[in-house]
Kinemage of the C-alpha trace (Angstrom):
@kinemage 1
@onewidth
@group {chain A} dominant
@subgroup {mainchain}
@vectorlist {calphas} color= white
{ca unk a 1} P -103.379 182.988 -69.718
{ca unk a 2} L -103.293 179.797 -67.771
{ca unk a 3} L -99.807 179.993 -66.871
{ca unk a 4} L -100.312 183.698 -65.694
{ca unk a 5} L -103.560 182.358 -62.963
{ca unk a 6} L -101.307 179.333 -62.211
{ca unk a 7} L -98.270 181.939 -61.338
{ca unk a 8} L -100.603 184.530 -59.447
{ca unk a 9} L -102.023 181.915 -57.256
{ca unk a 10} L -98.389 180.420 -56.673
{ca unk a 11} L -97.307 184.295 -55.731
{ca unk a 12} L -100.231 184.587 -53.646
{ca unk a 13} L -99.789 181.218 -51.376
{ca unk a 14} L -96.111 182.210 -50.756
{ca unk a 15} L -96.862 185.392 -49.786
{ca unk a 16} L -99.616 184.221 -47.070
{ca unk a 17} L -97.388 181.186 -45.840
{ca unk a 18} L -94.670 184.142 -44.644
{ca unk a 19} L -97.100 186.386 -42.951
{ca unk a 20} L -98.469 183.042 -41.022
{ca unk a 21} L -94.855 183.063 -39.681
{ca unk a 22} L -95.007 185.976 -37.828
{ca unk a 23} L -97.538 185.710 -35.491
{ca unk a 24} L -96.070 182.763 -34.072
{ca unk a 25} L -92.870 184.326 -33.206
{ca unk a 26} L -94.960 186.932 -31.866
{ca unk a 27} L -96.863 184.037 -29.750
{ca unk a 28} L -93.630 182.619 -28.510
{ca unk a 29} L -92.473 185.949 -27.109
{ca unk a 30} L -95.012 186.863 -25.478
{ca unk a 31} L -95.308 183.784 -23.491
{ca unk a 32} L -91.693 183.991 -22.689
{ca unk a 33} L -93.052 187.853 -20.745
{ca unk a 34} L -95.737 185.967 -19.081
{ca unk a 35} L -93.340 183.725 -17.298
{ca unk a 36} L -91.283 185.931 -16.054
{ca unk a 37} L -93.804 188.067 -14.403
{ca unk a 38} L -95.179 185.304 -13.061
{ca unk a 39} L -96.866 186.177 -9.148
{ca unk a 40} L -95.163 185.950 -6.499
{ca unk a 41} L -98.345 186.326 -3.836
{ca unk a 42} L -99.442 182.611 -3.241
{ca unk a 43} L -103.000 183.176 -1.269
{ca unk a 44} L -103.712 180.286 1.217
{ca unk a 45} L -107.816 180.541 0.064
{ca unk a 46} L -108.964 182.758 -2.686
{ca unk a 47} L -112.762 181.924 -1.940
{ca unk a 48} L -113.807 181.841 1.545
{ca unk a 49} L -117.636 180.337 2.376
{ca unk a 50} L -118.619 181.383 5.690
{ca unk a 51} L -121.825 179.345 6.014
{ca unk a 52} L -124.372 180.694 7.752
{ca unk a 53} L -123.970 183.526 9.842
{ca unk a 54} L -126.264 185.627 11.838
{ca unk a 55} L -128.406 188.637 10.379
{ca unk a 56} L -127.011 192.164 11.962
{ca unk a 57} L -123.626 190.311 13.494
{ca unk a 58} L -121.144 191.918 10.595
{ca unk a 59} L -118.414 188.709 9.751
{ca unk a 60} L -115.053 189.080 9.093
{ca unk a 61} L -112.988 187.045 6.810
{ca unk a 62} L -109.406 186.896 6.171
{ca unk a 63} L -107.534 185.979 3.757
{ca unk a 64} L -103.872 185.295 4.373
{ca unk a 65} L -100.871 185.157 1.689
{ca unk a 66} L -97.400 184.491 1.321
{ca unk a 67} L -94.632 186.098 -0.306
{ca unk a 68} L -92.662 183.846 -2.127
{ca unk a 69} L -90.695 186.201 -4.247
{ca unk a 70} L -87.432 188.063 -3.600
{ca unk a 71} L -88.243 191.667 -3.342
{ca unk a 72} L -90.921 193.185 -1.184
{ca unk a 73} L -94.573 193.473 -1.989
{ca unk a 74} L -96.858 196.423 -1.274
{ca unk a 75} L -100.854 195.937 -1.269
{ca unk a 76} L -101.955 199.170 -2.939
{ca unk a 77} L -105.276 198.918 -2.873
{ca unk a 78} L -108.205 196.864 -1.612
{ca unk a 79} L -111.625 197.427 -2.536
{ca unk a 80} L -114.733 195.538 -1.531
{ca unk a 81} L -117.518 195.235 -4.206
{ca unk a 82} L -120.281 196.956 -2.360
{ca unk a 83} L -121.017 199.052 0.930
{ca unk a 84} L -121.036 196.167 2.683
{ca unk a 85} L -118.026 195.187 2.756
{ca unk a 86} L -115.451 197.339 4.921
{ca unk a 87} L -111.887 195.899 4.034
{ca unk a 88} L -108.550 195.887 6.048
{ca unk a 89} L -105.195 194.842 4.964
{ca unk a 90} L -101.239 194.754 5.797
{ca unk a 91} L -99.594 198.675 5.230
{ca unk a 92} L -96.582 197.788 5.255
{ca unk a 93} L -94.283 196.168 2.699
{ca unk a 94} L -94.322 192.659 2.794
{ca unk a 95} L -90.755 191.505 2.898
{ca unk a 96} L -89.582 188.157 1.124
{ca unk a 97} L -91.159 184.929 2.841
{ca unk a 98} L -93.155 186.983 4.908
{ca unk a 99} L -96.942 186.621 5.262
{ca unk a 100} L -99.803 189.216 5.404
{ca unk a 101} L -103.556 189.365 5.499
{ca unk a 102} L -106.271 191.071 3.819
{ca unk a 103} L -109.782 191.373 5.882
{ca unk a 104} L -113.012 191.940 4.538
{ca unk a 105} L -115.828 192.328 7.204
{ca unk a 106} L -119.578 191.953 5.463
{ca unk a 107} L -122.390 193.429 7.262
{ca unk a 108} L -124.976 191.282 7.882
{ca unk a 109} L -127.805 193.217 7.325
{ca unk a 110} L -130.024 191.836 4.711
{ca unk a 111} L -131.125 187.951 5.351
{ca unk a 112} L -130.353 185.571 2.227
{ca unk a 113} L -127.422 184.050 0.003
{ca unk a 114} L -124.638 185.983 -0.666
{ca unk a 115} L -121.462 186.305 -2.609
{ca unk a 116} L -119.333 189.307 -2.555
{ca unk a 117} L -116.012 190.061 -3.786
{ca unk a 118} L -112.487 192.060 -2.812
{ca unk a 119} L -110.550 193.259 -5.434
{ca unk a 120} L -106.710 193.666 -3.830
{ca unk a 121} L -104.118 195.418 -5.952
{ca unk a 122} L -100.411 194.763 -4.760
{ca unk a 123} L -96.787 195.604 -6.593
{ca unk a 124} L -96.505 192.396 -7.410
{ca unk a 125} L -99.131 191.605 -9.783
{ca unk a 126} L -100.005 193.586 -13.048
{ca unk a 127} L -103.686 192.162 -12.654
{ca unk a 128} L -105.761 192.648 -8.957
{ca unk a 129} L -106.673 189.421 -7.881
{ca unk a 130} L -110.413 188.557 -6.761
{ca unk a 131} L -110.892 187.354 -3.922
{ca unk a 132} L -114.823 185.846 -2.736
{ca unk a 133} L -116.775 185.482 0.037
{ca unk a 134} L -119.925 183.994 0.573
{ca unk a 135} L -122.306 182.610 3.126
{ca unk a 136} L -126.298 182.806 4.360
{ca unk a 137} L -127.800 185.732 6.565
{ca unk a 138} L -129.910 183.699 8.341
């Protein structure tokens, strides 16, 4: 009876040692994807404080970036996270070493801290990157 616990736990150990295996594999190839979709926008500021600026003078901020891969990009989309920020960006593709700008012009209407946020979506990025402003309506 011994012998038969002894053998069952044996079975069972080698049996969990092989299916620690394969998520490790799993691990490694995945991180092998990751790097080569790696971005190929490199922002000059992601977070932009604009101190203190007037209440009713709307502010805008830009945010530049470079293209550092070799194909063209595209910004898709760009969306501000309220009303009260009206966004502008670059139409056209952005061609290989190029630069381009996103704008995001906040609306000073309401006096206080802020922080805000501009979601841009491009072709060269599977994620939207976030991109912040903040400041004081004074």
């Amino acid at each position: 009876m011994k012998m038969i616990k002894i053998s069952m736990l044996a079975l069972a150990l080698g049996l969990m040692s092989f299916s620690a295996i394969a998520p490790v594999q799993s691990l490694v190839s995945e991180t092998k994807i990751s790097e080569t979709t790696a971005s190929t926008i490199v922002w000059k500021a992601e977070t932009i404080d604009v101190g203190q600026i007037p209440q009713g003078t709307p502010k805008a901020i830009v945010y530049e970036f470079k293209n550092t891969g070799k194909t063209a990009v595209v910004i898709t989309n760009v969306q501000g996270s309220c009303g009260c920020t009206a966004t502008d960006y670059t139409k056209e593709p952005i061609q290989p070493g190029k630069s381009a700008k996103v704008t995001a012009t906040y609306n000073a209407a309401t006096k206080g801290a802020f922080t805000k946020t501009v979601t841009v979506t491009t072709s060269a990025e599977t994620t939207p990157k976030i991109l912040t402003l903040k400041g004081t309506v004074i």
